[in-house]
Structure formats: C-alpha cells, structure tokens
C-alpha positions in Angstrom: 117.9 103.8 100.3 114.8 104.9 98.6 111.9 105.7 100.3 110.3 102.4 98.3 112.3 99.1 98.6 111.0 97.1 95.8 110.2 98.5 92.3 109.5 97.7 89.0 109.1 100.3 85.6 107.8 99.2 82.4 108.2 95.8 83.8 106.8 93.3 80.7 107.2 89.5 79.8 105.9 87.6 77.1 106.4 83.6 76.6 106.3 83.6 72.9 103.7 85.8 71.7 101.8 85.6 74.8 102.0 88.8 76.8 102.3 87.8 80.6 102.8 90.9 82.0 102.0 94.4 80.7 104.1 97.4 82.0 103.7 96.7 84.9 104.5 100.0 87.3 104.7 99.1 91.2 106.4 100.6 94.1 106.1 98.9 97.3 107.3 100.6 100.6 108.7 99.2 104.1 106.8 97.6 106.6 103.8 96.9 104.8 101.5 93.3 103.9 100.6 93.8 100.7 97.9 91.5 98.9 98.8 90.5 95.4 95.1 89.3 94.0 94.4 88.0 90.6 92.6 85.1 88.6 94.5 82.3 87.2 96.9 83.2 84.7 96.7 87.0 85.5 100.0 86.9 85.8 101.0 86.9 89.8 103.5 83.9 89.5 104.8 85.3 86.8 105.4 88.9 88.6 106.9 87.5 91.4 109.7 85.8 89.2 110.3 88.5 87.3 111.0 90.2 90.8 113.0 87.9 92.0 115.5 87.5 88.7 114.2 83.8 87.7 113.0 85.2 84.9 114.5 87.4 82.1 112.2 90.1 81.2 111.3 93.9 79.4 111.8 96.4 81.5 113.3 96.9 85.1 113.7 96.0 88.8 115.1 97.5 91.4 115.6 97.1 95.7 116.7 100.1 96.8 119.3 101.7 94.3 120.6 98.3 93.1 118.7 96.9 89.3 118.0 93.2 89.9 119.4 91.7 86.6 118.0 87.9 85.3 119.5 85.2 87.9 121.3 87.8 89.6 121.9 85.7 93.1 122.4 89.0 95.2 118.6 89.6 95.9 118.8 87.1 98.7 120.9 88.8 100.7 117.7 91.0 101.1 114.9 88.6 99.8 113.3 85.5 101.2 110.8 83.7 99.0 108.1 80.9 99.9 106.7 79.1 96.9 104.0 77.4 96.0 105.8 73.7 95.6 108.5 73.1 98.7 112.2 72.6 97.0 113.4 70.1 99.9 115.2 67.4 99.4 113.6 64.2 100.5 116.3 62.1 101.4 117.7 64.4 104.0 115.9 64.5 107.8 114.8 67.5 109.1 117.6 67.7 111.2 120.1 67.7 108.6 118.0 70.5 106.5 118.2 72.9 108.9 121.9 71.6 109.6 122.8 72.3 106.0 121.1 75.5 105.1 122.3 77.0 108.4 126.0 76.1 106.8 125.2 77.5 103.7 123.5 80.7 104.0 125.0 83.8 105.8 122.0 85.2 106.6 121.0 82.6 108.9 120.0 83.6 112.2 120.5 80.9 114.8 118.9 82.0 117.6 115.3 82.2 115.6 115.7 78.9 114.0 115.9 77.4 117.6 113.1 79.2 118.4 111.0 78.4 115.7 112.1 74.7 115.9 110.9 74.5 119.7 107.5 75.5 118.1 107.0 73.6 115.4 106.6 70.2 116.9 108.3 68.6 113.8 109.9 65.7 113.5 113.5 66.3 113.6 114.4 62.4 112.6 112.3 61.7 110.0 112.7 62.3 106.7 111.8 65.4 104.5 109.7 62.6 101.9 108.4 61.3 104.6 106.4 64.6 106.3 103.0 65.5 105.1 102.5 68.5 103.2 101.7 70.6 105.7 104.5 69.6 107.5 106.8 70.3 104.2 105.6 73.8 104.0 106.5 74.4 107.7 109.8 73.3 107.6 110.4 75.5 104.3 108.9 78.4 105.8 110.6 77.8 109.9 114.0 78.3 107.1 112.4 81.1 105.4 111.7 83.1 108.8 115.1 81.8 109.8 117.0 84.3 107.3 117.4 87.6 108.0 115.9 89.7 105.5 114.1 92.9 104.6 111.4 91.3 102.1 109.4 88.5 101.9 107.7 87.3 99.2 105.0 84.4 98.9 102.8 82.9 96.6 100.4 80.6 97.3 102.3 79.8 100.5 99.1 78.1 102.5 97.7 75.5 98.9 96.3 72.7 99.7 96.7 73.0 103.5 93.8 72.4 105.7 92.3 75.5 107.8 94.6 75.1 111.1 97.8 74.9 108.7 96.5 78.0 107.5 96.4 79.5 110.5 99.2 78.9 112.1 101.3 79.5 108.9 99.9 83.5 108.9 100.3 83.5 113.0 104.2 82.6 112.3 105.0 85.1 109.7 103.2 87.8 111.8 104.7 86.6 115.1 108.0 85.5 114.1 108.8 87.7 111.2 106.9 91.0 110.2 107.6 94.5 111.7 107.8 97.8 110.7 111.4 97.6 109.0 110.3 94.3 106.6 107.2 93.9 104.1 105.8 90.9 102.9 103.7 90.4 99.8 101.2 87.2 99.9 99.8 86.4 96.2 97.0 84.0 97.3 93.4 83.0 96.3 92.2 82.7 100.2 91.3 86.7 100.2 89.3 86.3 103.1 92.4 84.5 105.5 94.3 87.2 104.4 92.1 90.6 104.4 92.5 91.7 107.9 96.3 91.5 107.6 96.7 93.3 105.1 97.8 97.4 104.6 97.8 97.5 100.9 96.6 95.8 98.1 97.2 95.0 94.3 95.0 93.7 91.7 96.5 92.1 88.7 95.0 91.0 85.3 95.9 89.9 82.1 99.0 91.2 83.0 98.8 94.6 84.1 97.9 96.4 86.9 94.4 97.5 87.9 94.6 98.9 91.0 97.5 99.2 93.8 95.7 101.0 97.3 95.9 101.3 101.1 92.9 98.5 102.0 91.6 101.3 104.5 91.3 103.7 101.8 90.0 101.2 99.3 87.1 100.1 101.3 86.3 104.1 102.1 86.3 104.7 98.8 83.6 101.6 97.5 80.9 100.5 99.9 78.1 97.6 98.7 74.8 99.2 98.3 71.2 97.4 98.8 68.0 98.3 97.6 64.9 96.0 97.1 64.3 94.0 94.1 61.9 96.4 92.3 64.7 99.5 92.3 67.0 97.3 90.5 67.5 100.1 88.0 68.7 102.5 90.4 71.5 100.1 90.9 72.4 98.9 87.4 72.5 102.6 85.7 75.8 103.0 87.7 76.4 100.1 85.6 78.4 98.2 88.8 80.8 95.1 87.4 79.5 92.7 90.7 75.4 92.6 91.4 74.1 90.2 93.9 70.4 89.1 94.0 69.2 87.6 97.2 65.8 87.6 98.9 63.8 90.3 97.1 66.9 92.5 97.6 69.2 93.6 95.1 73.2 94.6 95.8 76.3 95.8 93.9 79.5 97.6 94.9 79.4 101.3 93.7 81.8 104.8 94.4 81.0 105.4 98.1 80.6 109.6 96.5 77.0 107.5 94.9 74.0 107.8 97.3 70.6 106.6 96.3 67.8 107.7 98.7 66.7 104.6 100.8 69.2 102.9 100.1 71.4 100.5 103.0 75.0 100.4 102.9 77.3 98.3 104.3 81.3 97.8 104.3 82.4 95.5 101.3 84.9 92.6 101.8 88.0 92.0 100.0 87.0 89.7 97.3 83.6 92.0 96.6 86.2 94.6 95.9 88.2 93.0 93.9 85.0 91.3 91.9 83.9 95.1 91.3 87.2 96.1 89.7 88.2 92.9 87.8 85.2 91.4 87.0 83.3 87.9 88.0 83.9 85.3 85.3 87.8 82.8 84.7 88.0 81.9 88.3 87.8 85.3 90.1 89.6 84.9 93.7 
C-alpha cells in the first residue's frame, strides 16, 4: 500500500449547476488527526461523501491502490464513519443494537465492544428512542470504535452535545481507537476542542482547497502580531484578511518571515488561522 491511504484527484461535484466541490486534490497519510475546517456550505459534508462513495461524483478516489466507485460497499471493510444525525433504530434496545450489528458486521471486534460498554454507563434495556442525544451519539460511536478499521471519518460528531459529552466523546476516540496505524479526520465547527489534537489540517471553501498543513508547521509559519492603535498602518499594508482592535492595540495574523520593529508577537490559535486564510464573513468556524 501507498505511502497515503486516502486520496482524491480532480475530485469535483456539482448538484445541478451548483459547483460543491472544485478539484479537489488531497492525500492523507497513516496515523494522523487531521482537521477538516470550513464555513457552512464550503463543502465538508459534501467531501466526506464523495469519499465514502454516497455520492457519485467528477473525478477520483482511492484507499490504498483500490478506486472507491459510487456506493461501492467495500470501503467499510477499511472505513468507519460517524455522522452528524445517528441512523439507529428506535425500536430496538441497546442491547439488541449491539447484538445485531455484532451479527452483521465482520469487522466487529468483541472484546472492545465489551470494553467500551463497561464504560459507557448506558442503558442496556431501554430503548434507542428513548436515550437522549448524547446518549444516541455514544452508542453509535461505542459501534463505530467497535469495528476494526484503518480510517475514521467524522463530521460534526460532538453537534448539539453539551461540553462534558464533548469531552468524553474526543477522550474515547483517542483512548479507545487512534494509534499510529489508523487516522481519523474530524470536520467540525468546535476548532478550539479539537486544535490540540490535531497533526494536520485542511481548509475548505466554496469547494476547493485552501490549504492542507502540519498544524506545527502552520502555526510556525503565521504568528498574530500587535502594535498600538496609532501604527495601525504598519499592520494593514501587509493587507492581513483577520484585524482585531482591542484596548488602544491593534492585531492581525501576518507571515511569521514579516517583523515590524516594536512590535509583540504571540502564537495564533486555530480559528485565527483559519480566519486569516479564508476570510471572516458567512459563518466562519
């Protein structure tokens, strides 16, 4: 197998005469948490699909050497995906959900599901329709880490959960499921829950690729720079896409290679970085 896992070439989608994705070009490598980060409608959603074969599309995917053709059913058997809506079936218990997709997926792996079980303090009696939705979304992702696989893939796995759901969902994964053999890559608009997980990171908009980096590198690379108020125009003739104005000081992300005399600097955070490259208006992350 390729040194990269997943890949996608020329990869482009259009619903009608709207144009979802753009040639998209990624490569993503093994063991690695990689940050998928747009606005709404900059396509994520629609990339993952496309990835996983839900979606027919321009264009090409591959894992490993094998081209991942519309509803080809095969990625599975390397592939474990976590939406953003549970697809549970509410009249079963919990029991019997873990009973049934334990009987129907090879890939199960026993041992971890009883693990993961003794854990999760759910309620094995009561009934999927019954369980709040925080309680949905652990049992669908206690089967998720259940399977074993080489890639997992989740978008907007933690919405509408409250901050200790959160939490303990990213504890799981990393406990339970990530090493260096597997990747995982989160599309989410909580970029500071997931910032110090992450290795690498992609920014997506209006379909198409802005940037795809090692965070470490990234955030060598761009730094926030402060001066006061009255050098404002030292700032803005690097003509930086995010400026912050706060207390008689004035800040912006710029190329760390920039130094302005008297100036403080500081280590930006993920969504200041991604606010620098994509811009701040449409619901930036």
């Amino acid at each position: 197998m390729s040194e990269f896992i997943y890949q996608t070439s020329n990869l482009t989608k259009h619903y009608g005469k709207f144009r979802a994705l753009d040639n998209v070009n990624l490569s993503l490598g093994r063991g690695k948490i990689i940050g998928l980060l747009g606005k709404n409608g900059a396509g994520k959603s629609t990339l993952m699909r496309c990835m996983l074969g839900f979606l027919d599309h321009q264009g090409s995917v591959t894992l490993g050497d094998k081209v991942i053709k519309h509803r080809d059913h095969s990625i599975f058997n390397d592939v474990a995906f976590i939406p953003d809506v549970s697809g549970l079936d509410d009249r079963l218990t919990v029991r019997q959900t873990v009973r049934y997709i334990s009987g129907v997926n090879g890939r199960w792996n026993e041992e971890r599901a009883q693990k993961l079980l003794a854990i999760s303090n759910l309620p094995l009696n009561f009934k999927v329709g019954k369980l709040s939705k925080g309680m949905k979304t652990k049992l669908y992702l206690l089967i998720t880490l259940s399977l074993d696989v080489s890639f997992l893939l989740l978008d907007e796995p933690t919405l509408g959960l409250d901050i200790a759901f959160r939490k303990e969902f990213f504890n799981t994964i990393l406990g339970e499921f990530f090493d260096e053999s597997k990747t995982i890559l989160i599309s989410t608009h909580q970029a500071e829950e997931v910032e110090d997980l992450l290795q690498e990171v992609i920014f997506i908009d209006q379909g198409r690729i802005l940037l795809h980096e090692d965070m470490e590198g990234l955030k060598t690379r761009l730094r926030v720079a402060t001066l006061p108020a009255d050098r404002e125009a030292e700032i803005l003739k690097h003509q930086p896409r995010l400026v912050s104005r706060t207390l008689g000081s004035i800040s912006a992300v710029l190329d760390s290679a920039i130094d302005i005399p008297g100036a403080n600097y500081s280590r930006a955070n993920l969504a200041d970085l991604f606010l620098s490259v994509v811009g701040g208006t449409n619901e930036a992350v």
